[in-house]
BALO-616458 format. One record per residue: x, y, z of N, C-alpha, C in turn; residue in three letters. Coordinates in steps of 0.05 Angstrom, whole numbers, padded with zeros to 5 digits, always signed. Layout:
% residues N
XYZXYZXYZala;...
This chain:
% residues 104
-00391+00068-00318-00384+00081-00294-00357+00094-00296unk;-00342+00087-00325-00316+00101-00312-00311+00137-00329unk;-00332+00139-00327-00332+00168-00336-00360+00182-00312unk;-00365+00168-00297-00385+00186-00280-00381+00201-00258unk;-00383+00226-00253-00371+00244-00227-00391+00228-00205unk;-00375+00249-00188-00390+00231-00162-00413+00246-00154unk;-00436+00225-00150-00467+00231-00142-00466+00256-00134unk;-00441+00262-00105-00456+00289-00084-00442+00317-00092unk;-00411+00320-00113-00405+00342-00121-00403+00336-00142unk;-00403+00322-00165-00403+00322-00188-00366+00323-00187unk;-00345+00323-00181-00328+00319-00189-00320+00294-00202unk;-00295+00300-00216-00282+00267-00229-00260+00263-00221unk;-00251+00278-00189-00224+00273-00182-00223+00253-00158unk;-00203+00235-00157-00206+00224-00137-00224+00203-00132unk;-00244+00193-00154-00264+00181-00146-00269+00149-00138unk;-00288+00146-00123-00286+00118-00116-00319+00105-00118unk;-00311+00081-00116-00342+00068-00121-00364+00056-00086unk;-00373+00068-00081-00386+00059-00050-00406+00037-00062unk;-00418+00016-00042-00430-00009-00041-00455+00004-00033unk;-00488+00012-00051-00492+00030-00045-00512+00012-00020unk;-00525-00006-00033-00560-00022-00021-00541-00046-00008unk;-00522-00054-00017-00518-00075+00006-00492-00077+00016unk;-00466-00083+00033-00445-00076+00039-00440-00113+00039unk;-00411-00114+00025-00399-00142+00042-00406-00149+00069unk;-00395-00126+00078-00399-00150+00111-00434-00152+00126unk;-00441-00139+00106-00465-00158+00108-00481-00182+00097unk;-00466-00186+00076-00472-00202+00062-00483-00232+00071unk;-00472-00247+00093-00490-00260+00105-00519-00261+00115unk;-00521-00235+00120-00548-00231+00136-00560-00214+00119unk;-00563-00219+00099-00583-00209+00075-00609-00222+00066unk;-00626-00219+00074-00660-00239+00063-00658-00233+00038unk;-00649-00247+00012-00654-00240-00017-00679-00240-00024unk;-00702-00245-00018-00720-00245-00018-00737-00217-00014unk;-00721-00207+00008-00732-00179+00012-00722-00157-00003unk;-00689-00165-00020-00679-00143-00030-00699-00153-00057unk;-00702-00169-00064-00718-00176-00090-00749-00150-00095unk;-00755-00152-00062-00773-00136-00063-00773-00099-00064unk;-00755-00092-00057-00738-00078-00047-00732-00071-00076unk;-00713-00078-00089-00705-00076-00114-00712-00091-00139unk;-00738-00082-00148-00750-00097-00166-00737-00085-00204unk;-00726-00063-00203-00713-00058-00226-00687-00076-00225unk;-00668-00084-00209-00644-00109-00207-00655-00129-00237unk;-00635-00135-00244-00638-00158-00261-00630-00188-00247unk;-00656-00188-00230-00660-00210-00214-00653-00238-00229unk;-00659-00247-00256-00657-00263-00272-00629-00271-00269unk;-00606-00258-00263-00573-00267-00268-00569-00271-00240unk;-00585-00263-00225-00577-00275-00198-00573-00291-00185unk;-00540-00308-00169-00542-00332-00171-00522-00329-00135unk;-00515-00312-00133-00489-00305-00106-00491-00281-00107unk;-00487-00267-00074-00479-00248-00069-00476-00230-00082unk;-00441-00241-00098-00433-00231-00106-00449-00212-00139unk;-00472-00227-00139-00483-00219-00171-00497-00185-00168unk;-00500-00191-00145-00514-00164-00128-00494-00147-00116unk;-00484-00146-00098-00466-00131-00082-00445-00123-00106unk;-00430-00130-00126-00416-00122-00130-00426-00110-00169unk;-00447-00115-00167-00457-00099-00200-00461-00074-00198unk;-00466-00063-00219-00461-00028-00225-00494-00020-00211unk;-00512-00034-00210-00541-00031-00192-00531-00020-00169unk;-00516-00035-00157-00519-00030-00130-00475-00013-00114unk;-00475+00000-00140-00449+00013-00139-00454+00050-00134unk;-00450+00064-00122-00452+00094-00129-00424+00097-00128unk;-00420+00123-00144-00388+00137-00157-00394+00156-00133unk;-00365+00161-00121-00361+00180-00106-00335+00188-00105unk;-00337+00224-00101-00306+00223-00095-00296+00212-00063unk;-00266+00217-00058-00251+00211-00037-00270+00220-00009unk;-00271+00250-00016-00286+00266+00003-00322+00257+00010unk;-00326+00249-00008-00354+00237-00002-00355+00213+00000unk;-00344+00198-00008-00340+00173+00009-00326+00166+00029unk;-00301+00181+00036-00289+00176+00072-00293+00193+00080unk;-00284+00216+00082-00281+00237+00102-00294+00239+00122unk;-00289+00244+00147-00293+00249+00174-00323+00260+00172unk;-00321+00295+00162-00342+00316+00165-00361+00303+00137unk;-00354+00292+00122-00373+00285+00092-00382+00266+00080unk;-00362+00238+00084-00366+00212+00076-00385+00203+00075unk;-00402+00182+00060-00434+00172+00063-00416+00152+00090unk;-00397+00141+00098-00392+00121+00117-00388+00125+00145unk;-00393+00156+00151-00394+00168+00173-00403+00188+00176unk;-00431+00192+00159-00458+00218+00172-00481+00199+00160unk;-00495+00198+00183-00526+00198+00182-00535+00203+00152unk;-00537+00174+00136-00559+00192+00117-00564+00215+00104unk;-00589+00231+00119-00600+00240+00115-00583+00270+00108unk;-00571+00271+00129-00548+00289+00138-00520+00292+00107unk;-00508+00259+00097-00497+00261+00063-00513+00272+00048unk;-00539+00264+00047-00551+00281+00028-00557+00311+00021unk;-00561+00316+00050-00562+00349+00050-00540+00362+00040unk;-00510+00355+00037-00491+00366+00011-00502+00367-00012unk;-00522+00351-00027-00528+00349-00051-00550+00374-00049unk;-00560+00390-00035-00585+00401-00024-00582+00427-00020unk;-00556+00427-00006-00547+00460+00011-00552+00479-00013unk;-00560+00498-00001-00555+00532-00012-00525+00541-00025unk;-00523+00547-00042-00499+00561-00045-00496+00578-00019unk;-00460+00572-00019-00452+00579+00009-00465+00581+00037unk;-00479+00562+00036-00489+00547+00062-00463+00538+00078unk;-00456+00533+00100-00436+00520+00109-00439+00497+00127unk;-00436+00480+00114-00441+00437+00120-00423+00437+00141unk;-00403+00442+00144-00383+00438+00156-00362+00454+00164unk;-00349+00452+00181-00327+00474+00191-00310+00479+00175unk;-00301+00452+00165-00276+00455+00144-00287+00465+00112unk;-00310+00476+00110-00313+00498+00093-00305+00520+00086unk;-00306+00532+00114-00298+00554+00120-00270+00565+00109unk;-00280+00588+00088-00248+00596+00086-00232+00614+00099unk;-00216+00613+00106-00202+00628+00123-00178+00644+00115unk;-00186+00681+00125-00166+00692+00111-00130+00683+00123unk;-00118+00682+00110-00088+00676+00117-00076+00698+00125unk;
């Protein structure tokens, strides 16, 4: 992972790792049983805590700054369906306001 751009622009600046299938603070209220099902490629076999899951390269995606926080972009504050469509858009489609370039 430490040479991979991030999933939604392919950059290598800035980048960070998001918790993709399961987050800490949920980690209590996880049925392992269902992620077992759920995720049957996991190397279920080393699984022993949480932690064997939530925090392995399975369940890690690379992202930059901007696709993982940002307001208008972050996977941690748009709908799904909605992060993905960056990976999707048209050239010069405009996702967001702050696209927009503006002459000076």
């Amino acid at each position: 992972m430490l040479d991979t751009p991030c999933k939604a622009c392919g950059s290598k600046e800035k980048r960070e790792v998001h918790h993709f299938h399961a987050e800490w603070a949920d980690a209590n209220g996880i049925d392992w049983e269902k992620m077992k099902l759920l995720h049957p490629s996991f190397h279920w076999e080393t699984f022993q805590t949480a932690e064997d899951f939530i925090d392995s390269p399975y369940n890690m995606m690379v992202l930059c700054e901007k696709h993982h926080r940002a307001p208008n972009h972050g996977i941690h504050h748009l709908p799904y369906p909605d992060w993905v469509m960056q990976m999707n858009k048209l050239e010069g489609f405009v996702f967001s306001p702050d696209e927009v370039k503006r002459d000076v």
